[in-house]
C-alpha positions in Angstrom: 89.0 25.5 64.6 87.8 24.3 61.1 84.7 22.9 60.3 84.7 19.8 58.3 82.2 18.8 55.4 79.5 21.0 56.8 76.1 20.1 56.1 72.6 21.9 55.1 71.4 24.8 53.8 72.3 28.9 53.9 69.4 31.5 54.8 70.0 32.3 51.2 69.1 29.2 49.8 66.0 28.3 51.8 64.4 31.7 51.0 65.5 30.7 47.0 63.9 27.4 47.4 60.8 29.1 49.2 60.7 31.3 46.3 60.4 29.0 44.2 58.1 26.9 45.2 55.9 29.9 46.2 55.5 31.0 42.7 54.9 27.4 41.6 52.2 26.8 43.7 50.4 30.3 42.9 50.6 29.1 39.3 49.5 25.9 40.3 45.8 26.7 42.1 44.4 28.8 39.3 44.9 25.7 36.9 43.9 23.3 39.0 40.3 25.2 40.0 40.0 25.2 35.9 40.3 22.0 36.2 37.3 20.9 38.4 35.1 23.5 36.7 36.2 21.7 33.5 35.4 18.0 35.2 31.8 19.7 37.0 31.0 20.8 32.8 31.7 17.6 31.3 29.9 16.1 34.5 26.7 18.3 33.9 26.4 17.3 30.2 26.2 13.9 30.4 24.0 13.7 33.5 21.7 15.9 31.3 22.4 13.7 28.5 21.3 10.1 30.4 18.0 12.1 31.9 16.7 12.7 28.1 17.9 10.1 26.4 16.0 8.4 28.9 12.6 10.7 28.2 12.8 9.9 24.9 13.0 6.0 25.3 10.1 6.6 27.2 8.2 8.2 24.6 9.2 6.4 21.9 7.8 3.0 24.0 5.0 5.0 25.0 4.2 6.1 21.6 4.7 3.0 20.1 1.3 1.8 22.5 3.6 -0.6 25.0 2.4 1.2 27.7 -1.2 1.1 27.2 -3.3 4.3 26.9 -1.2 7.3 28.3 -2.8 8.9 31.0 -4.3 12.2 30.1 -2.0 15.6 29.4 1.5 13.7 29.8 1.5 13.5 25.8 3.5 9.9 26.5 6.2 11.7 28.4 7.1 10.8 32.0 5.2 12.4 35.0 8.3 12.5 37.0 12.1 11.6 36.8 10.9 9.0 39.6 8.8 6.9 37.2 12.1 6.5 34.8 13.8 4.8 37.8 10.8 2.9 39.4 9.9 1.9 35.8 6.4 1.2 34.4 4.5 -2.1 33.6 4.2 -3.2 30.0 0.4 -3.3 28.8 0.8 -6.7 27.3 3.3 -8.3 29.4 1.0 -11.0 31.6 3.5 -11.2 34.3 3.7 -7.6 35.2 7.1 -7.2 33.9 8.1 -3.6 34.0 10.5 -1.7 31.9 12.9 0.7 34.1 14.8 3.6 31.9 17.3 4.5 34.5 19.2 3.3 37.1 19.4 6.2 39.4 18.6 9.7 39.1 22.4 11.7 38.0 23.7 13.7 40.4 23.6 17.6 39.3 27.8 18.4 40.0 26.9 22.2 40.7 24.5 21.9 43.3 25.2 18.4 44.4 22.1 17.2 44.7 19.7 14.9 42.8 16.9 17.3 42.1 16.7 19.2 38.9 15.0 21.9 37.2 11.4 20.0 35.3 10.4 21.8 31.9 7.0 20.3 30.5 6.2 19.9 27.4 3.1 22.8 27.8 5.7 25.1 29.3 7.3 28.0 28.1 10.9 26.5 27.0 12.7 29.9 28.8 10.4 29.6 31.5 12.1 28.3 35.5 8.8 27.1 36.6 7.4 23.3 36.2 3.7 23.3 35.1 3.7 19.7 36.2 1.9 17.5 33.2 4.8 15.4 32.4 8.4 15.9 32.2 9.7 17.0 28.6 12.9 18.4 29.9 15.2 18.8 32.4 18.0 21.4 33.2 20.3 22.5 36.1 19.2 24.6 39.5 22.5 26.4 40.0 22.8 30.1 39.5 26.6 30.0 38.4 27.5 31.2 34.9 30.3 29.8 32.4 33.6 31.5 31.4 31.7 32.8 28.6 28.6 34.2 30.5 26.1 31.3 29.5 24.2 30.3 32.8 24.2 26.5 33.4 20.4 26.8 33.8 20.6 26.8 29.9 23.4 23.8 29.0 23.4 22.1 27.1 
């Protein structure tokens, strides 16, 4: 008895085809976790970015006396991250208008979580610990390092 127009596949060619797309896929992971550390990088610099560009608004309008008198030791610079997204009142503004400098706290992408490391402007600039005058600077709370050994405490 012959068989007519047989159909599928030999042992030979499915362990080929697994082969294949074994090696494909091992390729495949490695590139694709470069990837997401790639996206969390880019991610971390402009979160960082939008906190001081915010900062600095704030001192600018501080400095330029919209504010009123600053309060003692913040040298016009926010007390908290908090008070960028609550906003503060405009000295001359009758109606109590207030000024807000962001929309929401960024989201750190290493740790996942809204809270960052504070640097004040009376602080030691290498220093992990947050005097608490005002905040001049802000920076990440994960531990992990670059591909080139920089820590991500220190971008950017």
């Amino acid at each position: 008895m012959r068989r007519r127009k047989q159909h599928g596949l030999t042992l030979v060619e499915l362990i080929v085809a697994f082969t294949v797309m074994l090696v494909l896929t091992t390729m495949a992971v490695p590139l694709a976790r470069v990837k997401v550390r790639v996206e969390r990088e880019r991610d971390l610099k402009n979160a960082v970015t939008e906190i001081r560009h915010a900062i600095d608004k704030y001192k600018d309008i501080c400095d330029a006396g919209y504010l009123g008198p600053p309060k003692q030791g913040t040298d016009c610079y926010p007390e908290s991250l908090e008070q960028l997204v609550e906003g503060v009142k405009l000295a001359q503004s009758a109606d109590g208008k207030k000024i807000r400098f962001l929309r929401r706290i960024p989201r750190d992408p290493f740790t996942g979580k809204t809270e960052w490391g504070l640097r004040s402007d009376q602080d030691d600039p290498t220093s992990d610990s947050w005097g608490g005058q005002n905040v001049f600077d802000v920076y990440s709370k994960t531990d992990e390092k670059a591909p080139d050994g920089t820590s991500y405490k220190d971008w950017p």
